[in-house]
PyMOL commands that place a pseudoatom at each C-alpha (Angstrom):
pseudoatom trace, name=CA, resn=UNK, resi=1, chain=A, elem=C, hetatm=0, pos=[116.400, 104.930, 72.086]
pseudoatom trace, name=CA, resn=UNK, resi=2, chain=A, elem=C, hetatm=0, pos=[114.239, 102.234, 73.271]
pseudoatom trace, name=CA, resn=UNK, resi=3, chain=A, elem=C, hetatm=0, pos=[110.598, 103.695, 74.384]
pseudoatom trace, name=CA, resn=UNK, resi=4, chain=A, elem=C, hetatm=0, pos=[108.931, 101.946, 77.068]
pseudoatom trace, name=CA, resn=UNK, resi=5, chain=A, elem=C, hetatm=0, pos=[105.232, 101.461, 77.912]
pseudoatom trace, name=CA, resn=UNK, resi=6, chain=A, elem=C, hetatm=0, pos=[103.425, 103.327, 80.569]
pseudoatom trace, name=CA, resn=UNK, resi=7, chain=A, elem=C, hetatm=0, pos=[100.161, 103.873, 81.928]
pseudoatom trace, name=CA, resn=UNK, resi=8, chain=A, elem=C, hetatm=0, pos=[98.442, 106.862, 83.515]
pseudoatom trace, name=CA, resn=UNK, resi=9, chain=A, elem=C, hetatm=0, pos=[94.608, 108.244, 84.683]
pseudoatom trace, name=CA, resn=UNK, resi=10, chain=A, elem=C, hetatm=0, pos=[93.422, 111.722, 84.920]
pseudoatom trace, name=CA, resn=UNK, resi=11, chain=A, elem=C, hetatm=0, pos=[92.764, 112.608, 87.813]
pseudoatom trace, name=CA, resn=UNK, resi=12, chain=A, elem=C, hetatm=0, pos=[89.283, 114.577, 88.047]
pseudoatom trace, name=CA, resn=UNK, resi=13, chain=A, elem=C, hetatm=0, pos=[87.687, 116.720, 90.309]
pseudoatom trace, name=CA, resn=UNK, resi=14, chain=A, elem=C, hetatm=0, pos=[83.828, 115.970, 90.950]
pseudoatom trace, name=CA, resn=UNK, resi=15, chain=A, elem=C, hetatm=0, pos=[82.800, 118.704, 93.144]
pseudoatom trace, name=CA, resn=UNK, resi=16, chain=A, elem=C, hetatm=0, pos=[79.062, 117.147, 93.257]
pseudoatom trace, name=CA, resn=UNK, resi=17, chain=A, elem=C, hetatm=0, pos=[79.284, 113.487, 92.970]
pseudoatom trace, name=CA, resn=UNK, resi=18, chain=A, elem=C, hetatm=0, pos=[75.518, 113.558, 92.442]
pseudoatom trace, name=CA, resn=UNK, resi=19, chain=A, elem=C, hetatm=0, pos=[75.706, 115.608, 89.226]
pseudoatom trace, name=CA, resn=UNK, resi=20, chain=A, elem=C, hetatm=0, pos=[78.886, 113.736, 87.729]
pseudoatom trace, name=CA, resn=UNK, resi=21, chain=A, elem=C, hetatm=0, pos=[79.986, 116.629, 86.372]
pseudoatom trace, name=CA, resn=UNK, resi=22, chain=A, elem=C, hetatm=0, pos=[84.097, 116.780, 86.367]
pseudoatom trace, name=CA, resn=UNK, resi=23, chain=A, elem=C, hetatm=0, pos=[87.351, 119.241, 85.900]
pseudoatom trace, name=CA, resn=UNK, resi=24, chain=A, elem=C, hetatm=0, pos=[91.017, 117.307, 85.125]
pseudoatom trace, name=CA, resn=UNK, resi=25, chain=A, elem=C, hetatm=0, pos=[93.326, 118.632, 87.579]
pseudoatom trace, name=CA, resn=UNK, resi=26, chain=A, elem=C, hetatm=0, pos=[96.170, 116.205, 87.417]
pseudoatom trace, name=CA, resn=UNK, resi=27, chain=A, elem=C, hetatm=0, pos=[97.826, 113.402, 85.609]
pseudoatom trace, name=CA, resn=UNK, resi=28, chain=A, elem=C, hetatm=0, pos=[99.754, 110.508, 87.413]
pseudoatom trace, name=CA, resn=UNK, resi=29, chain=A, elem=C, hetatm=0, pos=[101.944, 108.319, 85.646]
pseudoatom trace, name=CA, resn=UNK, resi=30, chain=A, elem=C, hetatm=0, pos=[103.605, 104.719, 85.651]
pseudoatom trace, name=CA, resn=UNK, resi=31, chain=A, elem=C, hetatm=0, pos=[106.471, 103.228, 83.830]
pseudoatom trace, name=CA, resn=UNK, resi=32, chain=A, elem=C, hetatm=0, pos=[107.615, 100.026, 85.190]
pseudoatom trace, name=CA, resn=UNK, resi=33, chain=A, elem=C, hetatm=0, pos=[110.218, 99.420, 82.751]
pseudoatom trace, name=CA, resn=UNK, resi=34, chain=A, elem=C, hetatm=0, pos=[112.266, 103.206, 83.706]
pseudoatom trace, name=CA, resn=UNK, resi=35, chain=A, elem=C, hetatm=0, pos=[110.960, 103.049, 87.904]
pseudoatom trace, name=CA, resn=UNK, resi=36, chain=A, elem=C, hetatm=0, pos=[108.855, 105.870, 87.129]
pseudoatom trace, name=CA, resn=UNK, resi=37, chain=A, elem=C, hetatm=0, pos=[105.731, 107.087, 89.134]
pseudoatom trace, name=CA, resn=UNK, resi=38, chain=A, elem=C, hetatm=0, pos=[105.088, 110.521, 88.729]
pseudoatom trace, name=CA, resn=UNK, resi=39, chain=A, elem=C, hetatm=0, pos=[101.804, 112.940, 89.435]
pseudoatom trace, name=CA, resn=UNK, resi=40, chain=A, elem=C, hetatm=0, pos=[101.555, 116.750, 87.822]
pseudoatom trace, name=CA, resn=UNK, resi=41, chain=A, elem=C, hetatm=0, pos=[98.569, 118.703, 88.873]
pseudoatom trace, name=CA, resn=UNK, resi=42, chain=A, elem=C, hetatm=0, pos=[96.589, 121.927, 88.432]
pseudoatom trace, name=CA, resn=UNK, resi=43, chain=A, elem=C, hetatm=0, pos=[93.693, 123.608, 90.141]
pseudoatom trace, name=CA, resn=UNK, resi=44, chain=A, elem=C, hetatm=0, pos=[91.269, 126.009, 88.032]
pseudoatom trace, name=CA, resn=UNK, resi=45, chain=A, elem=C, hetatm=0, pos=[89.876, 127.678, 90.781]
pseudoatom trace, name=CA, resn=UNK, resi=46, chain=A, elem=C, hetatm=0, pos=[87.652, 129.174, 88.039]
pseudoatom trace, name=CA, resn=UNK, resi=47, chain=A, elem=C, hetatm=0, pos=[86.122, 126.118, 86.323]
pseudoatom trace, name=CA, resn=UNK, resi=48, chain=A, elem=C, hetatm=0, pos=[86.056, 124.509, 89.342]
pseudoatom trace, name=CA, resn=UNK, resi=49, chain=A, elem=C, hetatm=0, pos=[83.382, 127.350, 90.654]
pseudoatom trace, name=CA, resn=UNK, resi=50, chain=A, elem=C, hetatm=0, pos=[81.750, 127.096, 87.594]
pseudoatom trace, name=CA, resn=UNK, resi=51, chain=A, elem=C, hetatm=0, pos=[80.413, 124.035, 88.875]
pseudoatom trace, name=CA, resn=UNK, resi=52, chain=A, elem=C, hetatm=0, pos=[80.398, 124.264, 92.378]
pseudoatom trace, name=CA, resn=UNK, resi=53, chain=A, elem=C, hetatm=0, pos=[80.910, 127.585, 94.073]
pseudoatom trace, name=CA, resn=UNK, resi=54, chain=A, elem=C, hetatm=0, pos=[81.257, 125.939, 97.492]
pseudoatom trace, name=CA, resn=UNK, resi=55, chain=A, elem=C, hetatm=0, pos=[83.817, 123.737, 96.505]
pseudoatom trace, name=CA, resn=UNK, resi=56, chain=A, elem=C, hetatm=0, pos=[86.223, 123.089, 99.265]
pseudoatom trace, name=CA, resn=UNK, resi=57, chain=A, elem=C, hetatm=0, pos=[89.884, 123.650, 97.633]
pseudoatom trace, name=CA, resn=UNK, resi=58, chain=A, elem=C, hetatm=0, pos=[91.466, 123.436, 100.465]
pseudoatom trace, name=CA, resn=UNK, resi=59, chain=A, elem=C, hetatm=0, pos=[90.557, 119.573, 100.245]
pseudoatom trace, name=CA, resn=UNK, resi=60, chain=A, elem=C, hetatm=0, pos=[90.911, 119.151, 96.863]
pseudoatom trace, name=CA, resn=UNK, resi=61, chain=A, elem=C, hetatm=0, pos=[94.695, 120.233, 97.281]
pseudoatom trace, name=CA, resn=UNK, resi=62, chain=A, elem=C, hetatm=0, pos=[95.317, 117.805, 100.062]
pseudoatom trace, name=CA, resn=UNK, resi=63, chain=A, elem=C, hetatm=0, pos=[94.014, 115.326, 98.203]
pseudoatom trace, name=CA, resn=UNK, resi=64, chain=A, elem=C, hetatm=0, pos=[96.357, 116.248, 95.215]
pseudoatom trace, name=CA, resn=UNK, resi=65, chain=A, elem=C, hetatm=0, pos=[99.205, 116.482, 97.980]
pseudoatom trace, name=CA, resn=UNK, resi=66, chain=A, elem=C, hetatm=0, pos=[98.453, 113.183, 99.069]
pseudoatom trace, name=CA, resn=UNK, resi=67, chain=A, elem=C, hetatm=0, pos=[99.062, 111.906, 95.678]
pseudoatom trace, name=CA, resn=UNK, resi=68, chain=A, elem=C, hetatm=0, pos=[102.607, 113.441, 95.499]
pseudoatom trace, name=CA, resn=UNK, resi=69, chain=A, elem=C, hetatm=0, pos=[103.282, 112.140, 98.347]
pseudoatom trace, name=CA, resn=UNK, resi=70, chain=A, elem=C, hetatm=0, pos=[101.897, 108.340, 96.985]
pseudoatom trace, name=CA, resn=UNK, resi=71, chain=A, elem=C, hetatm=0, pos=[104.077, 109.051, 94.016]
pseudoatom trace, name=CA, resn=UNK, resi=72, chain=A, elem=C, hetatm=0, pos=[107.334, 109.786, 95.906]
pseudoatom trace, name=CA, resn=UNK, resi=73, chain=A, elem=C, hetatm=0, pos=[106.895, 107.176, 98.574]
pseudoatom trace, name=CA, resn=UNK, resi=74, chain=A, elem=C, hetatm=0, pos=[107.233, 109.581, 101.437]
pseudoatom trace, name=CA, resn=UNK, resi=75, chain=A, elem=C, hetatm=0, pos=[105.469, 107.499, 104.002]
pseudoatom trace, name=CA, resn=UNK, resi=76, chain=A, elem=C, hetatm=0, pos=[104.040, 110.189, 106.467]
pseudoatom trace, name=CA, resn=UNK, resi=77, chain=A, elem=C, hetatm=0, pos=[101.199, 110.178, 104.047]
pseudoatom trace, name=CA, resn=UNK, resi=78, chain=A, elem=C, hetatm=0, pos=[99.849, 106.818, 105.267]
pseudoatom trace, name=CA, resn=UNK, resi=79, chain=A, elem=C, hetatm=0, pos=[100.734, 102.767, 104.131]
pseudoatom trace, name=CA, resn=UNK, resi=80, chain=A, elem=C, hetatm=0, pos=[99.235, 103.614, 100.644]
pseudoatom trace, name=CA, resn=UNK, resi=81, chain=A, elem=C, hetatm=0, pos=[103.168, 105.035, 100.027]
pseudoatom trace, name=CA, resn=UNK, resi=82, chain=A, elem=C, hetatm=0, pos=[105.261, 101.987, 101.773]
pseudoatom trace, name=CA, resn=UNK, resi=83, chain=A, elem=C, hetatm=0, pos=[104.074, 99.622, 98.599]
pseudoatom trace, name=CA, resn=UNK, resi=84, chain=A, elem=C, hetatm=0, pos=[106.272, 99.351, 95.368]
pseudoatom trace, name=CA, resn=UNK, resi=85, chain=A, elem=C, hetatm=0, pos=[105.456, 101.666, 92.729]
pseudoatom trace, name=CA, resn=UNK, resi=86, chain=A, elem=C, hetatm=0, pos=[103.046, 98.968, 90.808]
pseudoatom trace, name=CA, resn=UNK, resi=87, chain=A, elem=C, hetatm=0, pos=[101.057, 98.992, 94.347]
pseudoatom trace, name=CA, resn=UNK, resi=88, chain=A, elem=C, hetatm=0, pos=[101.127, 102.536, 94.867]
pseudoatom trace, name=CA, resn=UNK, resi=89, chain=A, elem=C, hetatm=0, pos=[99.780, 102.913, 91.282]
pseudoatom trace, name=CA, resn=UNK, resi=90, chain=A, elem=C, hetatm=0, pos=[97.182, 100.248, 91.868]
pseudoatom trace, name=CA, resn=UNK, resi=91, chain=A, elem=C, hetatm=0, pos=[96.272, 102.212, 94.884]
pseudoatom trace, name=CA, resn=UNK, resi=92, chain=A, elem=C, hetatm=0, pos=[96.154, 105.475, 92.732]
pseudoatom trace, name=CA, resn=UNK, resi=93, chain=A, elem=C, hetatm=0, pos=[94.006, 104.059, 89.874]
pseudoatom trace, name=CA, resn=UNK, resi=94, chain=A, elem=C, hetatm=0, pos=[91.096, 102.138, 91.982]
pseudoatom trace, name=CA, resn=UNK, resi=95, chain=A, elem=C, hetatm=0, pos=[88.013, 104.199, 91.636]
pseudoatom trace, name=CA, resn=UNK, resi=96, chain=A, elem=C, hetatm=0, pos=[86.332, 106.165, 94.112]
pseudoatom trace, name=CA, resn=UNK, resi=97, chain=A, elem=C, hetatm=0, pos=[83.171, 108.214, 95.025]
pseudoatom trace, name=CA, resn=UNK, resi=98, chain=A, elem=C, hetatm=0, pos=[84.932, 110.908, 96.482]
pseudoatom trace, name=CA, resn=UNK, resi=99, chain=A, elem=C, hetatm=0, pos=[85.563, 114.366, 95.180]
pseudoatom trace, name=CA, resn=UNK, resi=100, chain=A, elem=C, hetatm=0, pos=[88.853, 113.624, 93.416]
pseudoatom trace, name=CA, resn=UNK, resi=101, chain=A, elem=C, hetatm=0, pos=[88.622, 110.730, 91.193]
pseudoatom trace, name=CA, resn=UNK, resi=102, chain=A, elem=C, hetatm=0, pos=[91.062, 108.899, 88.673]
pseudoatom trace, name=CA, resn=UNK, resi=103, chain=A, elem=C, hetatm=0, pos=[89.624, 108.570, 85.155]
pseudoatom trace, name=CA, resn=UNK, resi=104, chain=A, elem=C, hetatm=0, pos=[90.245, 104.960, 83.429]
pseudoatom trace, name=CA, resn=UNK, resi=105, chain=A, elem=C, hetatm=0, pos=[93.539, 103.854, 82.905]
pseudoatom trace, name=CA, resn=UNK, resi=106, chain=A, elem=C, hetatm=0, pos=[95.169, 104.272, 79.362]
pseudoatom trace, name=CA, resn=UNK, resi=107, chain=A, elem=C, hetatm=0, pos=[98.516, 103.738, 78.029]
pseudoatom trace, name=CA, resn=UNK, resi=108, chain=A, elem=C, hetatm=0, pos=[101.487, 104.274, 75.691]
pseudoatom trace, name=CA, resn=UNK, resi=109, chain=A, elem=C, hetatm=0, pos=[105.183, 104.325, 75.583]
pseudoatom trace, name=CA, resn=UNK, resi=110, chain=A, elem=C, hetatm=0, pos=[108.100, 106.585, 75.852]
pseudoatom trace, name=CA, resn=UNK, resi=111, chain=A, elem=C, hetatm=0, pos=[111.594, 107.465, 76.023]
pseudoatom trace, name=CA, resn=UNK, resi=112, chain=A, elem=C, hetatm=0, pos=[110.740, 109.954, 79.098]
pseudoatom trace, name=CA, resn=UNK, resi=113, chain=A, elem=C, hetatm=0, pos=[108.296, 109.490, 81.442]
pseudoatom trace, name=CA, resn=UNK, resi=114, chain=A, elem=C, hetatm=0, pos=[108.919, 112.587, 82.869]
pseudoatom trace, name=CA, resn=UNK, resi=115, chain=A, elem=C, hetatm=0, pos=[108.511, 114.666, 79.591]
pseudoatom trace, name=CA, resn=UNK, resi=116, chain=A, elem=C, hetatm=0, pos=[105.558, 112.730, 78.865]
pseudoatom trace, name=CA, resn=UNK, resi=117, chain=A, elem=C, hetatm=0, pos=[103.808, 113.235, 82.458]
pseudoatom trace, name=CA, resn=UNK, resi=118, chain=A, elem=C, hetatm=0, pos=[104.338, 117.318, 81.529]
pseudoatom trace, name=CA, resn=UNK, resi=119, chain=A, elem=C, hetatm=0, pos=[102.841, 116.586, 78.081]
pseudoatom trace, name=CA, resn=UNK, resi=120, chain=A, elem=C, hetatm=0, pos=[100.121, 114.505, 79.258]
pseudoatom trace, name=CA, resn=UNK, resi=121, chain=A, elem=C, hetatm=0, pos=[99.281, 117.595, 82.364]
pseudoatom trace, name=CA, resn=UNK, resi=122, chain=A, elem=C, hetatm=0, pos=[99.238, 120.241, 79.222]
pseudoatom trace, name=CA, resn=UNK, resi=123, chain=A, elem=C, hetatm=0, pos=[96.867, 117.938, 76.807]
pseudoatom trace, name=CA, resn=UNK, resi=124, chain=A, elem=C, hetatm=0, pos=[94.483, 116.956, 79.694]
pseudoatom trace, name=CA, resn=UNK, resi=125, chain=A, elem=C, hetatm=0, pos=[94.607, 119.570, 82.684]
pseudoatom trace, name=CA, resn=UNK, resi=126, chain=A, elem=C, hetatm=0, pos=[96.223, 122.891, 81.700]
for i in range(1, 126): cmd.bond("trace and resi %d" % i, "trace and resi %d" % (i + 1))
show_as sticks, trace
zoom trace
């Protein structure tokens, strides 16, 4: 089989911006070459309190929702979802100062971009 190179950021929660201090709580992934964007996420209400016990998670699951719906193109989320899937990722990747941040972009290739989104989620998030 013919493996095909992707990209993907972590996707961090930074309850205080000001202290830089960060949980992974989700993976998104792009493979051109298969038509693959794809997001898996997890929140540790635990080690997310561990560094901010007001931490809205309410929010930081919309935000996360938001994401999926990037990922899937569903377009009730806003024009960040009408782009093609090399836009949507470029959307997805550009960093913010906001309580859910993407990590820096890294890469590899695959056979599955859908196996390799769950493997990436259970290396860097679970």
């Amino acid at each position: 089989m013919a493996r095909s190179a992707y990209q993907y950021v972590v996707l961090r929660c930074v309850p205080r911006v000001d202290r830089e201090e960060f949980v992974n709580v989700g993976v998104v992934l792009y493979c051109q070459a298969e038509g693959f964007l794809g997001v898996g996420w997890h929140v540790d209400e635990d080690r997310l309190r561990a560094l901010h016990d007001r931490v809205d998670l309410d929010q930081v699951c919309s935000g996360l929702r938001f994401v999926d719906g990037i990922c899937a193109g569903d377009e009730s989320v806003g024009s960040a979802a009408r782009g093609d899937l090399g836009t949507r990722f470029g959307f997805l990747k550009a960093p913010r100062s906001t309580v859910l941040q993407p990590g820096p972009v890294h890469g590899g290739a695959t056979t599955d971009p859908a196996r390799e989104l769950e493997h990436l989620l259970e290396q860097f998030v679970l």
